[in-house]
C-alpha positions in Angstrom: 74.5 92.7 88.6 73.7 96.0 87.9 74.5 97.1 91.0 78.1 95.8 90.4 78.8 97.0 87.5 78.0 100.5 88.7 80.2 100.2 91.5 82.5 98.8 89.8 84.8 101.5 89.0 84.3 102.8 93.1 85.2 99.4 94.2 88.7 99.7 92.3 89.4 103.0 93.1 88.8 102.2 97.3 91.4 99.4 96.4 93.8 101.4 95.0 93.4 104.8 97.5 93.7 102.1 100.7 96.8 100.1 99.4 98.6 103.4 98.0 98.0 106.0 101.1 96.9 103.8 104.4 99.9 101.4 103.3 102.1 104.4 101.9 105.6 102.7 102.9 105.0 99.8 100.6 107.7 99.8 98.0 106.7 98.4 94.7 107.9 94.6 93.3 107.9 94.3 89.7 105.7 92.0 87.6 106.4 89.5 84.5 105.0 88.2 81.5 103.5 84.5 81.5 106.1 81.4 80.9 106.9 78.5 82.1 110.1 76.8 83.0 111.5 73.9 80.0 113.0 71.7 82.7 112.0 70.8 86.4 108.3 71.2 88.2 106.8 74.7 88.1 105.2 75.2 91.6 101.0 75.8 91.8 102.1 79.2 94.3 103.5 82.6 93.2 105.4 83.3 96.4 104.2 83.6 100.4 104.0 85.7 102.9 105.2 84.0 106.7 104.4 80.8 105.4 100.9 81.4 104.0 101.4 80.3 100.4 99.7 82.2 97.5 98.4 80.0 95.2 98.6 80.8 91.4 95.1 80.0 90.1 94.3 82.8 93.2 96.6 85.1 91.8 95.6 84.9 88.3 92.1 85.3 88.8 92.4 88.8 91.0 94.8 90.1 87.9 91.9 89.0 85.3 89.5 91.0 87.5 92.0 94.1 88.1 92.0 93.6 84.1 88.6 93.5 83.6 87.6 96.4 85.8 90.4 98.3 83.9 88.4 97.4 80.7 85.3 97.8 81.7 86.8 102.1 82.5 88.9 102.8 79.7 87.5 100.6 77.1 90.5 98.6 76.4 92.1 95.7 77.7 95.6 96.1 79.4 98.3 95.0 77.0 102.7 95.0 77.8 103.6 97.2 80.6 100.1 97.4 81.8 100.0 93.8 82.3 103.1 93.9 84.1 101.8 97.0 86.5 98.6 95.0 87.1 100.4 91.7 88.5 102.2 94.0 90.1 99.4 95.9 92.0 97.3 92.9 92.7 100.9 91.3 94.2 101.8 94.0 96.4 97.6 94.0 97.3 97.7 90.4 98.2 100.9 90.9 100.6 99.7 93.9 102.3 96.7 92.8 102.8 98.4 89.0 104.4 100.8 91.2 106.2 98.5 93.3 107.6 95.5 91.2 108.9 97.8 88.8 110.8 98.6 92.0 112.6 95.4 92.8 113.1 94.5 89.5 114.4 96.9 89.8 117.3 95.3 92.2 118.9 91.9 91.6 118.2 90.9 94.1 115.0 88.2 92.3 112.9 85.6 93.8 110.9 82.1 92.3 111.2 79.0 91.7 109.1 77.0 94.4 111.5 79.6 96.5 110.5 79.5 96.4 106.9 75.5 96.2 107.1 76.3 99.7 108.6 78.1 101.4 106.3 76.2 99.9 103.4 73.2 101.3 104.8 74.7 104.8 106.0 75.7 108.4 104.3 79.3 107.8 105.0 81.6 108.7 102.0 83.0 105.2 101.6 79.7 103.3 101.0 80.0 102.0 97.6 75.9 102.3 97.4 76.6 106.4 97.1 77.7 105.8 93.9 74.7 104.0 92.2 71.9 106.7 91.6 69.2 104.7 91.5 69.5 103.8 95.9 69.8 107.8 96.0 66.7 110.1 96.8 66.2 112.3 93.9 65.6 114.8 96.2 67.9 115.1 99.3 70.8 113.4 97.2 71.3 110.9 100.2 70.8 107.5 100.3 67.2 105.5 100.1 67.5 103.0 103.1 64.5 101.4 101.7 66.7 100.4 98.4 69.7 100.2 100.2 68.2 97.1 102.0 66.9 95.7 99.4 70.0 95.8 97.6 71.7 94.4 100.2 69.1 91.4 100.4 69.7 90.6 96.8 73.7 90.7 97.3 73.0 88.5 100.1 71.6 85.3 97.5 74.6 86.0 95.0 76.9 82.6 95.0 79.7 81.9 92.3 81.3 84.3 90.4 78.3 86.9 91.4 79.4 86.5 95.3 83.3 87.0 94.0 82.6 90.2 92.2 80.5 91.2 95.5 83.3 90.4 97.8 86.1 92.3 95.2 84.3 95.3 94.7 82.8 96.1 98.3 83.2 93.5 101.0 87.1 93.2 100.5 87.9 97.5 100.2 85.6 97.8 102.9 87.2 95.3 105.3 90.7 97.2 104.4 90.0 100.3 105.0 87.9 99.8 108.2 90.8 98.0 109.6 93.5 100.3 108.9 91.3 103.1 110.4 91.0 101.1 113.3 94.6 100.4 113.7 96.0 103.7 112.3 93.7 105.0 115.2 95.4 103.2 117.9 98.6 104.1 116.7 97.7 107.3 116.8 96.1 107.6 120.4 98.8 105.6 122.1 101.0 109.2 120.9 101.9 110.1 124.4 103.8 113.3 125.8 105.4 112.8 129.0 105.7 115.1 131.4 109.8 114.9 132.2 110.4 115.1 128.3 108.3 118.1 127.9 110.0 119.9 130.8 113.4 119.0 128.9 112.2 119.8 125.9 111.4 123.5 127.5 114.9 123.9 129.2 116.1 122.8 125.4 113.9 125.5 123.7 114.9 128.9 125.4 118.9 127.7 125.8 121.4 129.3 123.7 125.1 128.9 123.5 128.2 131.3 122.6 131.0 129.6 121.1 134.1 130.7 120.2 135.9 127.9 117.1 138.6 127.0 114.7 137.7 124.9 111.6 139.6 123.8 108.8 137.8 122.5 106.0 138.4 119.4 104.2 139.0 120.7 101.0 142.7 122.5 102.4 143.9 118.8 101.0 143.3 117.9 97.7 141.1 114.7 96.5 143.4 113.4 93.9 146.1 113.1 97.5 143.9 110.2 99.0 143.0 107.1 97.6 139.9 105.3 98.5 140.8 101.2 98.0 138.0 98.6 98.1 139.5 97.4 101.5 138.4 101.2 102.8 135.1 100.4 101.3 134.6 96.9 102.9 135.6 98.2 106.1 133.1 101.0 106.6 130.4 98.5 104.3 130.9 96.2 107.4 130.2 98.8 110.1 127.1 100.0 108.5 125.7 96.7 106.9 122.2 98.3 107.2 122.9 101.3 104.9 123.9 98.7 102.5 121.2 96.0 102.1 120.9 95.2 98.4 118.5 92.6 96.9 120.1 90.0 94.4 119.8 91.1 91.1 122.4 92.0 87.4 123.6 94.8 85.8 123.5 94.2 82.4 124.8 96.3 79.2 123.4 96.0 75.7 123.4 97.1 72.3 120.7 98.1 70.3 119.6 97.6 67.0 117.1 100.1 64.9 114.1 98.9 63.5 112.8 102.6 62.4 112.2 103.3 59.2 115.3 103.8 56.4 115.3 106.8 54.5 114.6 105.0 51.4 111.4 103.5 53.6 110.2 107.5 54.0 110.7 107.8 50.4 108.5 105.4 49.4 105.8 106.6 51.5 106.7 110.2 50.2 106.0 109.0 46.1 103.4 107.3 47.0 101.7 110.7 47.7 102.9 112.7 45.2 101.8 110.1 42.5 98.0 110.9 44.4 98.4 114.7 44.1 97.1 115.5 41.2 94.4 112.9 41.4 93.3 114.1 44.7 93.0 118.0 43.6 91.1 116.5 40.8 88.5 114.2 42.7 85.2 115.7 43.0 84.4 113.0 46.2 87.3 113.2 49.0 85.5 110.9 51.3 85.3 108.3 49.0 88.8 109.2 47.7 90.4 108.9 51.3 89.1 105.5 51.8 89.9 104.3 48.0 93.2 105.3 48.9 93.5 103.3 52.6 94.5 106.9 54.2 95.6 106.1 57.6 94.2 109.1 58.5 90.1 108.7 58.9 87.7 111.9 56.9 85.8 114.0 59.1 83.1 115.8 57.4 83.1 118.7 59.6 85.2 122.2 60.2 87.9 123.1 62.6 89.6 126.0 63.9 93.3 127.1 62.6 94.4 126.3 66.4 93.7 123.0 66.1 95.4 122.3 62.6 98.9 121.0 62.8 101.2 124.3 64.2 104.0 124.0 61.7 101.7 123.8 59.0 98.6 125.8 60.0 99.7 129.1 58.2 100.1 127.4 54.4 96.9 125.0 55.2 94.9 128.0 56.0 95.9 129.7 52.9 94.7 127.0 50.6 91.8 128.1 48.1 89.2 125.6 48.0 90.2 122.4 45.6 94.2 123.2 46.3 96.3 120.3 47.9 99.6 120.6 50.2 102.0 118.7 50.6 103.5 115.7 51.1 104.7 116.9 54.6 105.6 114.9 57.4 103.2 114.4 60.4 103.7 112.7 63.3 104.7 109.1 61.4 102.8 109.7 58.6 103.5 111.7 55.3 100.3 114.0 54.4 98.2 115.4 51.7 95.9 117.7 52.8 93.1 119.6 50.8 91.1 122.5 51.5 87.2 121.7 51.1 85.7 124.8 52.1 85.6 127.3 55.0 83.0 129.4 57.4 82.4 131.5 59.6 81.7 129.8 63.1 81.5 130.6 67.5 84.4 130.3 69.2 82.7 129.2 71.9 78.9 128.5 73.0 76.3 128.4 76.1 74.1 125.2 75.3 71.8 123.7 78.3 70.1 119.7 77.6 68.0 117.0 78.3 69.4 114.0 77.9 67.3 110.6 77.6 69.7 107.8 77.6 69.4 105.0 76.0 72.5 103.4 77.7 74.3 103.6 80.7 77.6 106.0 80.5 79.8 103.5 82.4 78.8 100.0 81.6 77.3 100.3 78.2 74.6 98.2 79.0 71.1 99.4 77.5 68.7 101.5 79.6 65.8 102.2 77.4 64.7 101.3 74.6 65.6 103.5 71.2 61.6 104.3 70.1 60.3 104.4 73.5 63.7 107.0 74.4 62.5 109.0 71.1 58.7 109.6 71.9 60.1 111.0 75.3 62.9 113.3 73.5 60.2 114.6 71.2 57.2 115.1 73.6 59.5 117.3 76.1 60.7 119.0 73.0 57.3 119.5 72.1 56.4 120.7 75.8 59.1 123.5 75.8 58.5 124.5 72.5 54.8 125.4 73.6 56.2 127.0 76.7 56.9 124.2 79.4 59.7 125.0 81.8 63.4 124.0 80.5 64.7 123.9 83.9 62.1 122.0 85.6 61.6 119.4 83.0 65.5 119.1 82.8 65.7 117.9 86.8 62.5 115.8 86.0 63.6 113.4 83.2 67.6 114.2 82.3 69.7 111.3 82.9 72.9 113.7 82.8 73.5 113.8 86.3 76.2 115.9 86.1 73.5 118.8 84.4 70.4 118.0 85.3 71.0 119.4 89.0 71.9 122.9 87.3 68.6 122.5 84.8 70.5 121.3 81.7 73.1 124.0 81.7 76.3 122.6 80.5 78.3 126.0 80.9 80.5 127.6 77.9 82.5 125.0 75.5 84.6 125.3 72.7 84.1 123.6 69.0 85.3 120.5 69.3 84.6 119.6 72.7 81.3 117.7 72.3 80.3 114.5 70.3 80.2 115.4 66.6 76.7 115.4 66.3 75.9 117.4 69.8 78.5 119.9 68.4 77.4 120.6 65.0 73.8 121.8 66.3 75.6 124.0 69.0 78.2 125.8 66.5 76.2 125.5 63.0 72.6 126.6 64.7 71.8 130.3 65.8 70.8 131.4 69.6 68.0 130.2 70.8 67.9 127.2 68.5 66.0 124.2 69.9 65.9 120.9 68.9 66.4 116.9 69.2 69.7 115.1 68.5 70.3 111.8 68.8 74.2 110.8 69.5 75.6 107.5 71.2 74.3 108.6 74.7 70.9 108.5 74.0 68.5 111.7 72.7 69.4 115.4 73.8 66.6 117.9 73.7 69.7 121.4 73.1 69.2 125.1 73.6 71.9 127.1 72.2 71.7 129.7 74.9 74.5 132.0 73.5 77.1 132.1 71.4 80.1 134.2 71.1 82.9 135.5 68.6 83.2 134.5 65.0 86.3 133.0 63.3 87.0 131.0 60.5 87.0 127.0 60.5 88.1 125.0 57.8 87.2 121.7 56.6 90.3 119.9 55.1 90.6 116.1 53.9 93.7 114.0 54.7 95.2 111.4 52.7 98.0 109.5 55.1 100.6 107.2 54.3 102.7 105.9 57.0 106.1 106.3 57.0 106.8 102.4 57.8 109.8 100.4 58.2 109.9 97.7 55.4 110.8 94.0 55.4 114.6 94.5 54.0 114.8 97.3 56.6 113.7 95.2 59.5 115.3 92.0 58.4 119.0 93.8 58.3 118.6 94.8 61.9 117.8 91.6 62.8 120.8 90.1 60.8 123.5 92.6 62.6 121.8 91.8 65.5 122.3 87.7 64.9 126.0 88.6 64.1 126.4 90.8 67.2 125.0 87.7 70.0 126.9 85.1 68.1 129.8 86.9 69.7 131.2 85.1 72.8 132.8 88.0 74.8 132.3 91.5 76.2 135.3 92.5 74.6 134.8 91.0 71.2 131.6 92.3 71.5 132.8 95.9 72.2 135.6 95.6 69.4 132.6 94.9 67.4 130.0 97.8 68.1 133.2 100.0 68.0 134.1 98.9 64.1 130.2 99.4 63.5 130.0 102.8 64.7 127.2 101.2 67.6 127.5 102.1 71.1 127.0 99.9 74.6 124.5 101.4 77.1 124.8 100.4 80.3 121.5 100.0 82.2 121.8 102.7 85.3 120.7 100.5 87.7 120.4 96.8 89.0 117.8 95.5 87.7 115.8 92.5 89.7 114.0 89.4 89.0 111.0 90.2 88.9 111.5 93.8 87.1 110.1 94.2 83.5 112.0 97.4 82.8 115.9 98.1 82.3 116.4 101.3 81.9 115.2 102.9 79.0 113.4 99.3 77.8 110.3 99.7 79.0 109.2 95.8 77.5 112.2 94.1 78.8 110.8 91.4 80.7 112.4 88.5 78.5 115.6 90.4 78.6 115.3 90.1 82.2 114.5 86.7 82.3 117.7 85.4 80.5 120.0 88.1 82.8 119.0 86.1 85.3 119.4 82.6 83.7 122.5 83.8 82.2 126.3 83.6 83.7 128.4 86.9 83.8 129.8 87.8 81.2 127.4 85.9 78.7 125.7 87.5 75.8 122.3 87.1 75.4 120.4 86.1 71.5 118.4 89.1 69.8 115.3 90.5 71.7 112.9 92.9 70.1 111.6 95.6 72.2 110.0 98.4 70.8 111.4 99.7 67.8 114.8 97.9 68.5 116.5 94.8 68.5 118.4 94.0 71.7 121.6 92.6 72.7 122.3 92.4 76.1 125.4 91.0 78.2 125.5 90.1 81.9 128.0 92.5 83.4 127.9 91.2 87.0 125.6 89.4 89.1 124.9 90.8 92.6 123.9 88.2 95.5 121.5 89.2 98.3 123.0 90.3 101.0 125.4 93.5 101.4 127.0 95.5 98.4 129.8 94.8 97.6 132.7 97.4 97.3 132.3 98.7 93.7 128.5 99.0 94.7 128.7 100.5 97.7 131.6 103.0 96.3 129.2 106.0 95.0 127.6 105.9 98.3 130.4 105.8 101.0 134.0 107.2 99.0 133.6 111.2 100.0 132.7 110.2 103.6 135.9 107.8 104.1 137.9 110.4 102.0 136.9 113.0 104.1 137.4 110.6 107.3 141.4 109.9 105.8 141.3 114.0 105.8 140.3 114.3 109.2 142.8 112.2 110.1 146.2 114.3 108.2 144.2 117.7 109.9 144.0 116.3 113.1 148.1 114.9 112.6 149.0 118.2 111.6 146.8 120.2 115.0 148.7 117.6 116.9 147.7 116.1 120.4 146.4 118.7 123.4 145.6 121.8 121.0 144.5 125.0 121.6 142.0 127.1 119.3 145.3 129.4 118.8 147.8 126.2 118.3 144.5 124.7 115.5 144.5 128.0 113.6 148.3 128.5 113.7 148.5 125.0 112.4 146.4 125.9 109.0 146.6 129.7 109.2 142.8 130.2 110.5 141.3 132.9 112.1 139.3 131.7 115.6 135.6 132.6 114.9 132.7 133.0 117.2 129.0 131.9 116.9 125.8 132.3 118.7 126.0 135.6 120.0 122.5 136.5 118.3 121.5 133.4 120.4 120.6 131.6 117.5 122.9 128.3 118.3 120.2 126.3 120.2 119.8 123.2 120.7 117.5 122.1 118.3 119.2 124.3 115.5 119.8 122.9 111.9 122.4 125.3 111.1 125.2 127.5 112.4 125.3 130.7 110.2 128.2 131.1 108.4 129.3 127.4 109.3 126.4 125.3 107.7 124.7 122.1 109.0 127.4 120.5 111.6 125.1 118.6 114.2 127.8 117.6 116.0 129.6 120.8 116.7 126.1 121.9 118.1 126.1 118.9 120.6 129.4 120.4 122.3 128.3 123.8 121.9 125.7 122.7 124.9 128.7 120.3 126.6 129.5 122.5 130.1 132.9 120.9 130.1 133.9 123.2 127.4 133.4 126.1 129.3 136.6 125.6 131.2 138.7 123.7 128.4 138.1 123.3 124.8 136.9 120.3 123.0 138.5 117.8 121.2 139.0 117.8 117.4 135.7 116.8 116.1 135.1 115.4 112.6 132.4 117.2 111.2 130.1 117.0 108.4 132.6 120.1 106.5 135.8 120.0 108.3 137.7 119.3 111.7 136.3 121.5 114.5 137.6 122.9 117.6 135.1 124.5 120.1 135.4 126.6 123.5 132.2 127.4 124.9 132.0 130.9 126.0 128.5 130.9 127.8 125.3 128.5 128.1 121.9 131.2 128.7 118.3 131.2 128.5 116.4 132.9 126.6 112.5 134.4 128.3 110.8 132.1 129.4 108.3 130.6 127.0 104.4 131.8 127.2 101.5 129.3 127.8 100.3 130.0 124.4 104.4 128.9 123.2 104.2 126.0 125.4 100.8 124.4 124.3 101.7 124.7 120.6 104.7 123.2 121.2 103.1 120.1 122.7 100.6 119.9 119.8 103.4 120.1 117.7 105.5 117.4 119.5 102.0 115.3 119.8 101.7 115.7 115.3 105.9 115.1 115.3 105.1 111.4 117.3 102.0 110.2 115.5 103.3 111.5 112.0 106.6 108.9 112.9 104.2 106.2 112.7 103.3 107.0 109.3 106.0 104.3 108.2 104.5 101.2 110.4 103.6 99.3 107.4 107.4 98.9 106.0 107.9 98.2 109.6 105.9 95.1 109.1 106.8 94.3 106.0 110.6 94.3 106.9 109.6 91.8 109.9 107.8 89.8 107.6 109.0 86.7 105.6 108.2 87.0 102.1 109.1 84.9 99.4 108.1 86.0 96.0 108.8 83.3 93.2 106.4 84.9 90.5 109.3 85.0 87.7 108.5 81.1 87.8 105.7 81.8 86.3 105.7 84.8 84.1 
């Protein structure tokens, strides 16, 4: 088990690098809080992927071990919108991974048990093993095959829960990322070049045209002049269906209630403190008087520098003789007394080198050594160096700081503050070239203050918090207006309402969909998003807290899979069909047959010419002076044009007429121009299959159904 555990936190993050880069197309689902349904069966699967089901009891035990290893890093177990990003993770993990292997399958990509034997018993960056220092040589840093094996053999026995963990944290990654390598690989070497498209590619690269055009812009007729209807909409919707794809999903609206504390809530945190005042600037003990007073701010018995004293404040804190108390003042949520205790002169900043004999390990927490036994060792190498043993040498013998025993000990320059409160008080309170033994919750450290440099004052200052807290009648008022606000039965009742009440509706910006646990600004909103999509449009949903806020939401319109419909699709189609309805009154106006002198006549333009500098190619972006109009470049190379001019073309700006005046080459392009072109067209292809996971994901058949669930 130790083995796991100190791989552990590897294992996850090979997870997380594979699914997020070698599947980088993969767009996010959104996860939900636990439920269950009141009426009808609740099914035993979360969703599947082309028919493979997922079942839940599957699903919920990869979350509790994404939770657990999330623990097990940060110390503390996930809790709201970290829950909801987990499910997520693991969801989008489990479909990627479905997805992906049944593509693998078909043409013949496995990963084997002599493969993995490999790699755990190899140097390569992605073995797992690297990570645990005890299969390492101390010397070479590389990896003891010896101990690698017999590691390996003891995985091998592992059954249950043991043989889970081993196939979670190593076999699983490993069989990922080995596969995706293999497949990105052959993606990547069937990137072929032909020879007739680099030849047209060259004849492309060294043409140039000159052309000679009238445009007249779309803004000659003014926007209020053409009305976009939802029938414009539909119609251009239904020629580009795939440009409109929406998922089903709601908009909703809602109103929101405060929960934050009243004024007369701050000002009963504010007498509370000013009745302490004088009792704290009178109290002999301010330790004990902090915690006699519940202080929601903990004592520190040690010194700090003005920099790290609250900003607004620092100047009058500083300023306080020893025994005198500020405040109340507001910090953070909290109202404040604070009293000076004392001051002295300390570093800003020291050199210290150490030996560290843990008695734990860093990352799991599980014990190492035992406390006496860790001791005896701390004090006989103190006792070593103090009678002239090498600091260096002993530091690389028996530190278990691997991030400082490879330099001897030397932990660089650090600031007051930095280091555990223990490890820092010998640092900044000793002199240099102190030596001794502390003991903190690593283990023992035999410290060296090396150097120290500058003096400045640190202060030591006791707190005495009160939060600033909303109070029962506070809270319970919000909830009553909230009551009265969803016992409303219509939008428009509802708006008369929040108007007479001097609230305001916010509409959430986006659709939101089933399985989302945001809307908008509510970060928490999972049961809000639950009853959206129970509810009926135009429904108004019962009080929800989130956050600091009761909620009242309404269903404002319910969106069905398929394509948008025209007040969706609107923002994203209206200036192109206005400017379409534009093109069509310039084009009117030119009339049939023109001329470049008829189309300027018609809007009192001047003809312009382009390309001269041999800058209109035809890979250009841009036209100077005319901007990005890809299709005016397409008839600058159209030969036809030589002898007549073009028709009126719609472009990206305005309507367009072209004459082309010439078609010539530039020089010929050099070998050395040639071959970087080809490795450039060579990155150009294999970089286009960057996206070949959405590729499969949009082929596959996916059904996700974990809002039945959570």
């Amino acid at each position: 088990m130790q083995i796991i555990q100190s791989i552990r936190e590897k294992g996850a993050a090979i997870v997380i690098v594979v699914i997020a880069l070698s599947l980088i197309s993969f767009i996010l689902m959104d996860a939900k809080q636990g439920g269950s349904r009141l009426f009808g069966s609740v099914s035993n699967n979360v969703g599947e992927v082309n028919g493979e089901k997922i079942e839940l009891a599957v699903f919920n035990k990869k979350v509790k071990d994404a939770e657990d290893m999330q623990a097990q890093r940060t110390g503390q177990r996930p809790t709201g919108v970290q829950t909801y990003q987990t499910r997520d993770q693991v969801w989008n993990q489990i479909v990627a991974e479905k997805i992906f292997y049944n593509e693998a399958s078909k043409i013949g990509i496995e990963f084997t048990a002599k493969e993995l034997s490999y790699i755990l018993l190899s140097n390569d960056p992605s073995n797992p093993f690297l990570q645990e220092q005890s299969l390492k040589d101390s010397i070479t840093g590389k990896l003891d095959i010896k101990k690698a094996q017999t590691a390996m053999n003891n995985i091998k026995k592992f059954k249950g829960e043991q043989k889970d963990q081993v196939n979670a944290q190593i076999v699983d990654p490993l069989k990922l990322n080995n596969t995706v390598a293999k497949y990105s690989a052959l993606l990547n070497a069937s990137a072929y070049y032909p020879k007739w498209m680099e030849k047209k590619d060259g004849e492309e690269n060294i043409a140039f045209s000159n052309i000679s055009f009238v445009t007249v812009p779309y803004t000659e007729i003014n926007d209020s002049t053409i009305k976009v209807t939802d029938e414009d909409v539909n119609n251009y919707v239904s020629k580009h269906k795939e440009q409109f794809k929406q998922e089903a999903g709601r908009n909703i609206s809602y109103v929101a209630f405060s929960q934050l504390p009243s004024s007369e809530d701050s000002s009963v945190a504010y007498n509370s403190l000013s009745q302490l005042k004088s009792e704290f600037e009178a109290d002999s003990n301010a330790k004990a008087f902090v915690a006699r007073n519940v202080s929601t701010i903990d004592f520190k018995d040690d010194y700090t520098t003005k920099a790290k004293l609250n900003q607004i404040f620092a100047d009058t804190l500083t300023k306080l003789a020893v025994g005198g108390v500020f405040g109340p003042y507001v910090d953070k949520t909290n109202y404040v007394l604070a009293k000076m205790l004392g001051t002295k002169q300390l570093p800003d900043s020291v050199n210290a080198r150490h030996i560290l004999i843990g008695t734990n390990d860093p990352q799991t927490g599980q014990p190492t050594m035992v406390d006496s036994v860790a001791k005896k060792l701390a004090d006989s190498i103190y006792n070593a160096i103090q009678a002239g043993s090498n600091f260096t040498a002993l530091a690389l013998q028996f530190s278990t700081d691997q991030g400082s025993k490879i330099k001897g000990g030397d932990l660089g320059t650090f600031g007051y503050g930095t280091m555990v409160p223990e490890f820092n008080e010998f640092c900044f309170t000793k002199s240099t070239g102190s030596k001794g033994v502390v003991k903190t919750d690593f283990g023992y450290h035999i410290i060296e203050v090396v150097s120290q440099k500058g003096l400045n004052t640190a202060y030591k200052i006791a707190y005495v918090g009160k939060e600033i807290a909303a109070s029962d009648v506070t809270i319970n008022k919000s909830s009553l207006d909230a009551t009265k606000a969803s016992a409303i039965k219509s939008k428009e009742e509802l708006e008369k309402y929040i108007a007479k009440n001097g609230l305001s509706l916010t509409a959430v910006p986006s659709m939101i969909k089933e399985n989302d646990y945001q809307a908008g600004a509510l970060q928490d909103a999972r049961a809000v998003v639950r009853w959206a999509f129970e509810a009926k449009k135009g429904d108004i949903s019962e009080p929800f807290s989130v956050g600091d806020q009761f909620i009242v939401a309404v269903v404002d319109k319910i969106n069905d899979k398929g394509v948008q419909d025209a007040t969706t699709a609107r923002p994203g189609c209206e200036a192109i069909i206005r400017n379409n309805k534009k093109a069509d009154i310039i084009k009117k106006k030119i009339g049939n047959n023109p001329t470049l002198e008829s189309a300027a006549s018609a809007y009192g333009k001047q003809i312009q010419g382009a390309g001269a500098d041999s800058t209109i190619t035809f890979n250009s972006q841009i036209i100077n002076g005319v901007g990005m109009e890809a299709k005016v470049i397409g008839a600058a190379f159209n030969k036809d044009y030589q002898s007549k001019v073009s028709p009126l073309i719609d472009g990206t700006t305005g309507v367009f007429i072209v004459k082309v005046n010439s078609i010539q080459n530039k020089p010929a392009e050099t070998q050395e121009q040639v071959s970087a072109r080809a490795t450039s067209k060579i990155g150009n292809i294999r970089s286009q299959t960057n996206g070949w996971y959405e590729g499969l994901r949009k082929q596959a058949d996916i059904v996700d159904e974990r809002s039945k669930h959570y």
